[in-house]
N, C-alpha and C positions, 0 to 999 in steps of 0.2 A: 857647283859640281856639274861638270857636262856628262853627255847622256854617256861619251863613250868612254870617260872615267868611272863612270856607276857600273858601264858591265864588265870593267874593267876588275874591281873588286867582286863583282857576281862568279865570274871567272876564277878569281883567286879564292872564293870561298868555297869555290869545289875542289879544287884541286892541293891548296894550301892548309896545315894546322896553322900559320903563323906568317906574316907579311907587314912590311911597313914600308908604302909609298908615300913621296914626297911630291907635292904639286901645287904650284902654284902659292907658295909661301905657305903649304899647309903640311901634315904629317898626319897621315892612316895610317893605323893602326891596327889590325886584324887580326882577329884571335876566335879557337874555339871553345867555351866554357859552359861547360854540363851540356854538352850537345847543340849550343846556340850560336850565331857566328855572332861578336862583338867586333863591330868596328868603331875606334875614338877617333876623334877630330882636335889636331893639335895647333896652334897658331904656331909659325917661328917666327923667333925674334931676335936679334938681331940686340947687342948688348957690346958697347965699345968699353 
């Protein structure tokens, strides 16, 4: 994760209840639960 993807989501967790950015063959995931920001980290893949 580069530096200006991290404050990319720092950004989104002020301004956002909910986001999901894709980069770099990845998928974030953003959310607020009980007051905390949850971000997951997802692989894609890719399924013929």
């Amino acid at each position: 994760m580069t530096n200006d993807f991290r404050d990319l989501l720092i950004i989104l967790s002020e301004h956002a209840e909910e986001a999901t950015i894709h980069n770099e063959g990845w998928d974030y995931h953003l959310e607020w639960r009980d007051g905390d920001c949850i971000v997951t980290q997802t692989k894609q893949y890719c399924i013929d």
